[in-house]
Each structure stands twice: as C-alpha cells, then as structure tokens.
VOVO-926108 format. One line per 10 residues: their letters; for each residue x, y, z of C-alpha. Coordinates in steps of 0.25 Angstrom, whole numbers, always signed. Layout:
<recs>
A> X/Y/Z; ...
</recs>
This chain:
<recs>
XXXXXXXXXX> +332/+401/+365; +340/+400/+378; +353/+410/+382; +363/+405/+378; +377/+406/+382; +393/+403/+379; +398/+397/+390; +412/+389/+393; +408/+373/+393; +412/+371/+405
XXXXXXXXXX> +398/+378/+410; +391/+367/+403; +398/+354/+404; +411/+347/+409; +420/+340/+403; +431/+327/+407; +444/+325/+399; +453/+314/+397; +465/+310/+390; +471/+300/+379
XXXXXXXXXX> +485/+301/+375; +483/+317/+368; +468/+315/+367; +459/+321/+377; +446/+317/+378; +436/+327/+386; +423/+324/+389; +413/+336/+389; +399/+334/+397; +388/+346/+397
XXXXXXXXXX> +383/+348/+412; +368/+347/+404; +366/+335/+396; +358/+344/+387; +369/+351/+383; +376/+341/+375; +368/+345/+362; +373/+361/+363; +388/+356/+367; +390/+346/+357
XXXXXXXXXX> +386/+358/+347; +396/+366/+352; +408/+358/+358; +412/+352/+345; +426/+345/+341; +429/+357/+336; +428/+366/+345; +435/+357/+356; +446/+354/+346; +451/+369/+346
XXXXXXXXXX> +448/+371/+360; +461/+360/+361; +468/+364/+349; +479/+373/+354; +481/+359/+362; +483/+351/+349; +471/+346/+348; +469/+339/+334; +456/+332/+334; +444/+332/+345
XXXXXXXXXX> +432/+323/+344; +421/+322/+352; +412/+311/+354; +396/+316/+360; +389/+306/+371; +377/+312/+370; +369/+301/+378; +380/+308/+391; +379/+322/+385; +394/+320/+384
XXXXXXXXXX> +404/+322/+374; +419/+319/+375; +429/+325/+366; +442/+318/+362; +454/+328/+357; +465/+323/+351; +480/+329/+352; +476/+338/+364; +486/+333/+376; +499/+338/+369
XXXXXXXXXX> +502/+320/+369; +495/+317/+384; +498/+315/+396; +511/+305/+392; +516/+317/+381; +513/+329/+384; +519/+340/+394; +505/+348/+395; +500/+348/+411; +488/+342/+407
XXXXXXXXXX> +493/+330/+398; +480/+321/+403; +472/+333/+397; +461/+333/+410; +460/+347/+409; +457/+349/+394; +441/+348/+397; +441/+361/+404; +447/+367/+391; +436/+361/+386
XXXXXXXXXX> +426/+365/+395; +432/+379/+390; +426/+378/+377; +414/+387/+376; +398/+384/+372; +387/+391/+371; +374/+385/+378; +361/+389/+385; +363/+398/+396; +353/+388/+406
XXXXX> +364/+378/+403; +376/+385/+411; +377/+381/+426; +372/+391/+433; +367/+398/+420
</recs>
C-alpha cells in the first residue's frame, strides 16, 4: 500500500464559490480526476456543515458530478442574510471556498503537487 498522508485540500483540488441570497454554493474540483472516489469518502456533508457551523450554517448538501470529477456543495444559512442583509465583509461569500479548501484529507502521498 501507498504512503499516505493528511494534507489541507487545498493541495489536492480547488474550489469556486458563489452565492444565493444566504446560501453558498462552492464547487470543489480535485487537481487529479482520480481523486474523486478518495474525496468524496471523505468531504462529506457533514464534515463541511461543521466547518461552517460557527457561521450558522443549518444544512449542506452536496450534489457529485462524477462524469467532471466535481462536486459542488450548497449550504444553507451561511452568509449571515447575504449580500442585501448582512454587515459581514464578505456578504457575496467569494472567499468561503478557501475555508473550504482548509478542510483536511488524508490521500496518497504521490498525489501532493510536488509530493
């Protein structure tokens, strides 16, 4: 079996958010197509729920595009009201992907840019 090791996200895929009134949507994409499998086991709804929770997050789905090794994760109540409501510098949510991108996973080490 293959080293593995526990690695922010963010060294093997990137991500792309958008908002709707207090949802966010933020799209997550592994750098490897072969990856998909080993993230979908372990960037669950859960886990992505509490990540946001201090935020007030109330529910996250995701939705998996396997044929784009994609998947893209909808939370609800995230954005403090949005853009229209809210006093938080970032009412669009643009940058919650990188919080996202935070999240740890634990993968093959030949899978790491430069790894």
């Amino acid at each position: 079996m293959s080293e593995t090791v526990t690695v922010p996200l963010h060294e093997v895929a990137h991500a792309r958010a958008g908002d709707k009134g207090n949802r966010s949507n933020i799209s997550l994409m592994p750098y490897d197509p072969a990856m998909f499998p080993l993230l979908a086991e372990q960037v669950t709804e859960a886990r992505v729920l509490a990540l946001f929770r201090h935020r007030g997050a109330t529910r996250c789905t995701r939705y998996d595009l396997p044929k784009l090794a994609a998947f893209n994760f909808v939370i609800d109540d995230v954005l403090e009201g949005g853009v229209n409501g809210s006093l938080n510098l970032d009412g669009h949510g643009k940058t919650q992907s990188f919080r996202l991108l935070s999240l740890t996973v634990t993968v093959p080490k030949a899978a790491v840019r430069g790894g």
